[in-house]
Each structure stands twice: as C-alpha cells, then as structure tokens.
C-alpha positions in Angstrom: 0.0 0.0 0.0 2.5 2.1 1.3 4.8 2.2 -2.6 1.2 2.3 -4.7 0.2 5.4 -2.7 3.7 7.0 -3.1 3.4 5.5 -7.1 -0.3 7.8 -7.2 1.2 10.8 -5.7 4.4 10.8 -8.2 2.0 10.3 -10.9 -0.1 12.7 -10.4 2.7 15.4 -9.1 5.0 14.5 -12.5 3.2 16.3 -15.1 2.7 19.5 -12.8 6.0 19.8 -12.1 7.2 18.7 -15.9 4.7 22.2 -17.0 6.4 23.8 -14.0 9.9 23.1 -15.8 9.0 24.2 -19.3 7.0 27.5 -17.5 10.2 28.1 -16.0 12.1 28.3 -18.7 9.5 30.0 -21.1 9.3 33.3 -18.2 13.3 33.8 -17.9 14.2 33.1 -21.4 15.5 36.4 -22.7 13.1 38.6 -24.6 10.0 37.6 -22.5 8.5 40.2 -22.7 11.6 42.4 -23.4 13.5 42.1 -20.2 12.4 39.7 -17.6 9.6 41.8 -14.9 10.4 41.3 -11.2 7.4 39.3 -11.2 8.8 36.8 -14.0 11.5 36.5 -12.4 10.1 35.2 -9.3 7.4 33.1 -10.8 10.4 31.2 -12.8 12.2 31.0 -9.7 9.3 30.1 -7.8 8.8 27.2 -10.5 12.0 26.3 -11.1 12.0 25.0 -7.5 9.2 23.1 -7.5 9.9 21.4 -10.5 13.4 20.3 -8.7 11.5 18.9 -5.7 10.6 15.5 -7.5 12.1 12.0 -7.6 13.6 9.6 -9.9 13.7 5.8 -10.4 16.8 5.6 -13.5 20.0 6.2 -13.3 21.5 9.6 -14.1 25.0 9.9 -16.5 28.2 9.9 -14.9 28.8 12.1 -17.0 32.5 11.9 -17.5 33.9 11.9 -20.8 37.6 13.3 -20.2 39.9 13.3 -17.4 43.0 15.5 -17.3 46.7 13.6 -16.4 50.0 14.4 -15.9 52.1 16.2 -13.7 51.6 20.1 -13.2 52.8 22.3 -15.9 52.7 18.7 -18.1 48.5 18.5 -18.4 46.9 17.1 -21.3 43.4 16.2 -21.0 42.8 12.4 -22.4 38.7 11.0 -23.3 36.9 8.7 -21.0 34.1 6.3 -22.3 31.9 4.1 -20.5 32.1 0.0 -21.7 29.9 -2.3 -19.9 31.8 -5.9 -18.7 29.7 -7.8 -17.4 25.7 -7.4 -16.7 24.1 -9.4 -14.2 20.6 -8.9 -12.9 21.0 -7.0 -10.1 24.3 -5.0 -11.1 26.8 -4.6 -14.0 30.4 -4.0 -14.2 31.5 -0.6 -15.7 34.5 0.0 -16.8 36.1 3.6 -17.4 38.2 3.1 -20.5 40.7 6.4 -20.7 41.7 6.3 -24.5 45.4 6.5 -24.1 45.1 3.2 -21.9 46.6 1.6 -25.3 48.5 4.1 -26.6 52.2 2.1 -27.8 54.5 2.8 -24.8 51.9 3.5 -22.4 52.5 1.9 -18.8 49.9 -0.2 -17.5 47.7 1.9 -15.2 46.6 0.1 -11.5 43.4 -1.3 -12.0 40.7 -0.2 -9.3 37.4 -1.3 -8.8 34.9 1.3 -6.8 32.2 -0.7 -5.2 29.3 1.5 -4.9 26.8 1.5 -2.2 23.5 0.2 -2.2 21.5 2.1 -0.4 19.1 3.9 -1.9 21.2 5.8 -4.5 23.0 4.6 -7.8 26.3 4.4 -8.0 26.6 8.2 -10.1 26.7 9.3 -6.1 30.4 8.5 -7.1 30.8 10.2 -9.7 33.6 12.7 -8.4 35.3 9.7 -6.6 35.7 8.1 -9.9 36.7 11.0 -12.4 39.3 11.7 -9.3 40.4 8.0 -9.8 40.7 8.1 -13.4 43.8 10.6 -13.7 45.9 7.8 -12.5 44.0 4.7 -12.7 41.9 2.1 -14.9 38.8 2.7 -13.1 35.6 -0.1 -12.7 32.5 0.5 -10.7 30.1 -1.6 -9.4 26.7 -0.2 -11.3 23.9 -2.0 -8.7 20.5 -1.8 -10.9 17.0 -0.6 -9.3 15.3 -3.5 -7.8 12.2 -2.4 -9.1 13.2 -2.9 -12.9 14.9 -6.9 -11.8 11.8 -9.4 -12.7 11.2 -12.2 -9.7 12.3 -14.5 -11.5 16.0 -13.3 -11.2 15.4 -14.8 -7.8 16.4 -13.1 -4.6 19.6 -11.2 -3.4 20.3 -10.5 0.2 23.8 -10.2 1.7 25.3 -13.3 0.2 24.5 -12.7 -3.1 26.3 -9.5 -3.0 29.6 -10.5 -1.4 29.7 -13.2 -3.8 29.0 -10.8 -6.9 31.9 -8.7 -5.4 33.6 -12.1 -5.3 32.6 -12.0 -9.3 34.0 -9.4 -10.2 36.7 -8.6 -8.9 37.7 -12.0 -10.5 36.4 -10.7 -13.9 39.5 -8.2 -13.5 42.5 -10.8 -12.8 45.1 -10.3 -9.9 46.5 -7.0 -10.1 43.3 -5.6 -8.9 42.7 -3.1 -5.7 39.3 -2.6 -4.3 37.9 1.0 -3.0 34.9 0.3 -0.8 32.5 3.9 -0.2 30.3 3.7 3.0 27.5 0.7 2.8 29.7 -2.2 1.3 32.7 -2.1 3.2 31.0 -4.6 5.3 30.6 -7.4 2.1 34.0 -6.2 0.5 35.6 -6.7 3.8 34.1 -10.4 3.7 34.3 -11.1 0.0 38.4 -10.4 0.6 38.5 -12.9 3.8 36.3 -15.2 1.7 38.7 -14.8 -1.2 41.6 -15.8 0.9 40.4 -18.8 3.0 39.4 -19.8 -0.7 42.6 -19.4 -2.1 41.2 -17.3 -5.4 44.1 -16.3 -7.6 42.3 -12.8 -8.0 42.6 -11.6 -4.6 43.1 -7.5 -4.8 46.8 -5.9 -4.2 45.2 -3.6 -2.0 41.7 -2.8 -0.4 40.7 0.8 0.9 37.8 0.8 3.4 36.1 4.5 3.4 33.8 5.5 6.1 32.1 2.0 6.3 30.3 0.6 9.3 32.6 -2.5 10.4 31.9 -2.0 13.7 28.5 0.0 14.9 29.3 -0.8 18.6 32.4 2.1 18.7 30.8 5.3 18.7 27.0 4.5 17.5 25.5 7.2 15.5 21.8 8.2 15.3 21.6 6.1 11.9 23.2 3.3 14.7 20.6 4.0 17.3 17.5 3.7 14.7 18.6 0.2 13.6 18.8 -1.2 17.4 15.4 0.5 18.5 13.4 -1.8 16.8 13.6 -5.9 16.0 13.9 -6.7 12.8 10.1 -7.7 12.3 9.3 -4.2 13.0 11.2 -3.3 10.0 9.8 -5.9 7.7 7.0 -5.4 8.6 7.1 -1.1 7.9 9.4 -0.5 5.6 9.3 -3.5 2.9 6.6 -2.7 -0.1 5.4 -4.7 -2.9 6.8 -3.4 -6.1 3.3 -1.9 -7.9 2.2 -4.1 -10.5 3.1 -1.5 -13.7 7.3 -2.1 -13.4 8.8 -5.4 -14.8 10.2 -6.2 -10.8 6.3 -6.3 -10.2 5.3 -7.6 -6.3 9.0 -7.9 -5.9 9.5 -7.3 -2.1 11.8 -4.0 -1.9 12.7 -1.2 0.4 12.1 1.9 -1.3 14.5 4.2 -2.0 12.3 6.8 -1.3 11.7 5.3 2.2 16.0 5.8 2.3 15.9 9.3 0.9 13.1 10.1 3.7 15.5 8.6 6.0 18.2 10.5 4.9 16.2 14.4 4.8 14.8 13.6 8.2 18.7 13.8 9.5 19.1 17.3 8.2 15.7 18.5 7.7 17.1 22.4 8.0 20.0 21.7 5.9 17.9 20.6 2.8 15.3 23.1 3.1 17.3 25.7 3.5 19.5 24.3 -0.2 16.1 24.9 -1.5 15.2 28.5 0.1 18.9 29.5 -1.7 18.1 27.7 -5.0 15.4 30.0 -4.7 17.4 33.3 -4.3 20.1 32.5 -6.2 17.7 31.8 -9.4 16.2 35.3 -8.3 19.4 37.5 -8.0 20.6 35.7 -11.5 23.9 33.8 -9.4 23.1 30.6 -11.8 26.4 29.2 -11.4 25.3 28.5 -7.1 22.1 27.6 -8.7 23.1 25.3 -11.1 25.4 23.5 -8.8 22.9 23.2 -6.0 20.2 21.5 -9.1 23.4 18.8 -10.4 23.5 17.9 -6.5 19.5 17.4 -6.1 19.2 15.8 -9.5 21.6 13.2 -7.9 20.5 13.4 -4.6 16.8 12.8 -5.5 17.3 9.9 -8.3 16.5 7.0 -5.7 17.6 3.1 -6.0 15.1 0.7 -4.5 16.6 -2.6 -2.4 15.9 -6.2 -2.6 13.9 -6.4 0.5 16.4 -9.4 1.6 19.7 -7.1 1.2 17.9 -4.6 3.3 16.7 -6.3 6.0 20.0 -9.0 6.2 22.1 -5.9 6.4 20.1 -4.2 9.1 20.1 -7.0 11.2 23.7 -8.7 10.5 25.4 -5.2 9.9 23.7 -2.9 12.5 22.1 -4.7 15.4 24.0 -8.1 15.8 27.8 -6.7 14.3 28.3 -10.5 12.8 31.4 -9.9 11.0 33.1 -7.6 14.0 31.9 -10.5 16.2 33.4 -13.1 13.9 30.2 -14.5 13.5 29.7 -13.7 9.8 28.2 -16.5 7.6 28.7 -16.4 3.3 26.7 -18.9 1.3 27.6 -21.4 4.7 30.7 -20.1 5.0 32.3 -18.5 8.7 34.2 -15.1 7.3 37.4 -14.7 9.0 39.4 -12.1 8.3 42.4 -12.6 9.9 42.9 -14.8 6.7 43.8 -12.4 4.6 47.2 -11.7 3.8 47.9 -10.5 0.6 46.2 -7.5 0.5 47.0 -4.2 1.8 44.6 -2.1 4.1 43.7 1.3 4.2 41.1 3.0 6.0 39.7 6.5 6.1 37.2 7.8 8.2 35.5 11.9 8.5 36.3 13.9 11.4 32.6 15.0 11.4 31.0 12.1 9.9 27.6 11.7 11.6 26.7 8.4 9.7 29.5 6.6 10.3 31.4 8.2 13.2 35.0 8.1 13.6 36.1 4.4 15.3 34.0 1.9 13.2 36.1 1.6 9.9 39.6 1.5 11.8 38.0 -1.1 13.4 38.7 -3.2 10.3 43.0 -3.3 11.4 42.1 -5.1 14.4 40.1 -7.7 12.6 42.8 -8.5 9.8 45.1 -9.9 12.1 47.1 -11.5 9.1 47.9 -8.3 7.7 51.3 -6.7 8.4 51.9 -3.5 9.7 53.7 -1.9 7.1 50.4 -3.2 5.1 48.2 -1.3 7.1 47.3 2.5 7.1 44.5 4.8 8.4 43.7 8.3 7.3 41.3 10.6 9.6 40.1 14.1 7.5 39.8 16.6 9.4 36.6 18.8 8.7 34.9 16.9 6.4 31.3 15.1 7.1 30.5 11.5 5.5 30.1 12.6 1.7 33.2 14.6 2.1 35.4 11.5 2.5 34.7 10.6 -1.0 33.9 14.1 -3.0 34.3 17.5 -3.2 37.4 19.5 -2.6 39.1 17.6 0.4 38.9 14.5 -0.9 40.5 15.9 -3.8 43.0 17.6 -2.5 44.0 15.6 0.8 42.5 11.9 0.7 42.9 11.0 -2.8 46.9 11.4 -3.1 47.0 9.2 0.3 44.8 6.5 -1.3 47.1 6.9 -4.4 50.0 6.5 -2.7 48.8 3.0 -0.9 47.5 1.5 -4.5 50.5 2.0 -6.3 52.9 1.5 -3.8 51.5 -2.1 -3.5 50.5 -2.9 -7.2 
C-alpha cells in the first residue's frame, strides 16, 4: 500500500512539475516580454524550485567523458568512455576506459574497482570519486540496478548474493586488482576479501581501501546506529518492505524503497535541505546561476533514488547494524564463517571523516584489528579533518587531501 500510494502521488505530481519546468524556462528566457519583470522573475524562480523537488527511479550519467593527467605544468586532457563488462541482474560491471590506456609505450595503469553502495542511491553518487580515480588509474565500478526494474524470476539477493557478486567481479578483472569500498559495502568487501583468501582465489586485490564504512556500529554509535537497534527486525519488515506496484517489470518484488531511504536521509538534516532549496530560490532570483546550477546537479543526484531487494535490506540491518556478525566473527557467506584474519595479501587502508555523523569516527579503523594477518607496514589509516561523511569521498578535500593518500597505498602495493 504504502509504494502504490507514493506511485499515485508521483503520478499525479510529474506532469505539474514537468509544465512547472518548461514555464520556468519560457518566463526567464530572454526577450520575454523584453527584459524579464520582477514578477517573471520570481514566478520562474518560484517554478524552477518546484519542479526540482521530485524524484527519480533511472540512473542519471556519470557524465565523464575526459579526465586531465600528468604532472603540473605537463597537463593534457585524455577522453573517457563508459564500456559495460559484465551485466548481471541486479548489477553490471562498468569499466572507465581512458583512451590513451593503449596508446604504444603506455604503462599499465593500476586497475581499481569502486564498489558502490547500495542504499538507496546509484552508483553516479560517485561520480567525483571516480573521475578523481581516473587521472591515475583504470577505473571499474560496481553499477547496482534498481530492484524495481529486476523481474522475480531473477530470484532473490540478500547479503550473500552481493559478497559473492563482489567475489565475481573482482575475478572478472585478474590479480592485479585493488578494491575502493564507499560507505555501505565495506562490510561485504571486507568479507568477499576474507572469503577470497580462505578460498585461495588467484584474484585476490593488491590492496583494499575501506572509506567511512560501518565494520563495527558498537564504537561510537551514530543516530543512523541507534535507529537500527530500537526496533527488531520484524518491525522493519513489517514497515518498511513494499510490494513493487504491478506497472514495473520487478512487479510484487519485495523492496525497500528508496524513497523510504531518501526520507531517512532528509529527516537527519531537515534544516539543511530546506534551507538548499530557500537559496536555489534566491540565487535563481538575483541571476547567481552558477550557485544555482550547482545546487540543481547535487538534487538531480540526490533525489534519483535506488530501491533494495527487501532481503539485502533487512540482512544488512540486522547482521550489519544490530547483531555486528562480521566484527563479532560471526559472519556466515553462502555457509561459509568469514574470517578475516585470513587475509594476507592484501594491503589495508582506512579512512574515516572527522565529522562524519553516519559513520562516526572508530567503526572503519576497526577493520585493522580484525585483519590480524595483515602486516603492519600493510596497514594505514587516514582521519580528515573537517569533512562530514560525503566529504570523504567528494568535493574539494577529498581531492585535495585523501585521494593522493589513497594513491600513494595503490601504487605502492601494485
């Protein structure tokens, strides 16, 4: 009920807002009537905004077709194009191809596979982590599909089914791989690593990068921790999983909604977002469109929402967030006890935000203590100061400051 009443509302809200966009554009086009009135100006403004506040269900661009490389003074900028791998139902394997990745004398670039989180956004949230990789990598991401589009009869996919996708492909890539883990799936990359190891797989990664991922929720819980241990897990199926409506091919698939997340997500902040959209407002007013524009690209993103197998969701909840299997050495894989301290040939960093209220500072260090066949000198961690979750993985900071560290650690150990 609760997804078919939100599926009636969009409907019904879409072509408003769609006229909304085009009226926009029609009262601040130059020329109309001569120069814009005052009161033009504010209706566009006015219905610019609303036509911003609505939510989508596909995938936005990355939206990356060059990358600039070489040292300062030495800059040349070289064309990116996006080649699908491998395509499985619930997630495909994109690879960045750089065109000079052939070029006759080129050196082989480190090959580094993002894996995105799922959790109620694609994996475009990434977008600046990746075009930051691509200067002096081979990029590959991890391009999790909307549950909402996968038919039943792709069967389920809970926790398992992802570590051993991960498991998939980074084995697609060969053995001079390194794994970058963003937030959500540092948990099943941690465990598809261990897995890898107590398996022997030939593929296991040079190096494995852990950012601001909840290994441990018992150090320093967050509100996001508290939520997820104030209720049992029935009260969560029971709430938050909705039938798919009947009108998508993943029709009566059980799914958490990513709307239900981006709720989730706005309720943290609730000042924050509404005051984005009081300045979108002004800025559109007072003609700054470059602050407009940039405050849209973020919303576009922010607002295109990924919807969960219901078994991901709840497994995660429950394994992740109120019984901490893999920190407790509990984990279980397709039968399988994880155990970290199996791994050995691959390299650990960790990086965690000084003012990350999501996943507070504590839980992804917590990751050295459980890789207890890593050596030392195979093991770093990285705290940013002043930066909040998303600014361990975007913007200026992690441009600037974290990237060159997690540079460092790939190609130092590929």
């Amino acid at each position: 009920m609760m997804y078919t009443a939100y599926q009636t509302q969009n409907d019904l809200l879409g072509p408003m807002q769609q006229a909304a966009a085009w009226f926009s554009g029609w009262l601040a086009q130059p020329g109309f009537p001569a120069e814009p009135s005052p009161w033009a100006r504010q209706m566009a403004a006015a219905m610019e905004v609303f036509s911003r506040l609505r939510l989508t269900h596909s995938r936005p661009p990355f939206g990356i077709t060059s990358v600039q490389t070489g040292a300062a003074g030495h800059e040349r900028e070289v064309a990116v194009h996006e080649e699908v791998l491998l395509v499985r139902p619930f997630g495909s394997l994109l690879h960045f191809v750089r065109a000079d990745l052939n070029e006759k004398g080129a050196a082989p670039l480190p090959k580094v596979l993002v894996v995105a989180p799922l959790s109620g956004h694609f994996a475009t949230l990434l977008a600046d982590t990746v075009k930051t990789l691509l200067a002096d990598h081979d990029v590959y991401i991890t391009d999790w599909h909307n549950a909402r589009q996968v038919p039943l009869s792709a069967g389920p996919f809970g926790l398992d089914e992802y570590v051993e996708q991960v498991i998939e492909f980074v084995g697609a890539l060969g053995d001079h791989c390194h794994l970058l883990a963003v937030c959500q799936p540092c948990v099943p990359v941690l465990a598809a690593v261990a897995l890898m190891a107590q398996r022997e797989h030939p593929a296991q990664p040079r190096s494995l990068t852990l950012m601001a991922g909840p290994i441990d929720c018992r150090v320093n819980p967050t509100e996001v921790n508290r939520l997820a241990t104030s209720k049992p897990i029935e009260w969560f199926r029971k709430n938050l999983i909705s039938r798919v409506p009947l009108r998508h091919p993943g029709a009566m698939r059980e799914v958490y909604p990513g709307f239900v997340q981006l709720t989730a997500f706005v309720s943290m902040n609730p000042d924050r977002h509404r005051q984005a959209f009081v300045d979108l407002y002004k800025n559109l007013l007072s003609g700054e469109l470059e602050r407009a524009e940039s405050t849209c690209k973020f919303y576009d993103e922010y607002f295109a929402v990924n919807d969960l197998p219901a078994e991901f969701y709840l497994e995660t909840v429950e394994k992740v967030f109120q019984t901490y299997d893999l920190a407790r050495g509990e984990l279980m894989v397709s039968g399988e006890r994880v155990d970290p301290g199996a791994i050995r040939r691959t390299a650990l960093f960790t990086v965690e935000g000084e003012r990350d209220d999501i996943c507070a500072i504590g839980q992804t260090v917590a990751a050295h203590d459980l890789c207890t066949g890593i050596r030392p000198y195979m093991k770093q961690h990285h705290v940013q100061l002043g930066v909040g979750h998303y600014g361990v993985f975007s913007g200026r900071r992690w441009q600037q400051q974290i990237y060159p560290r997690v540079r460092e650690m790939i190609h130092s150990f590929n």
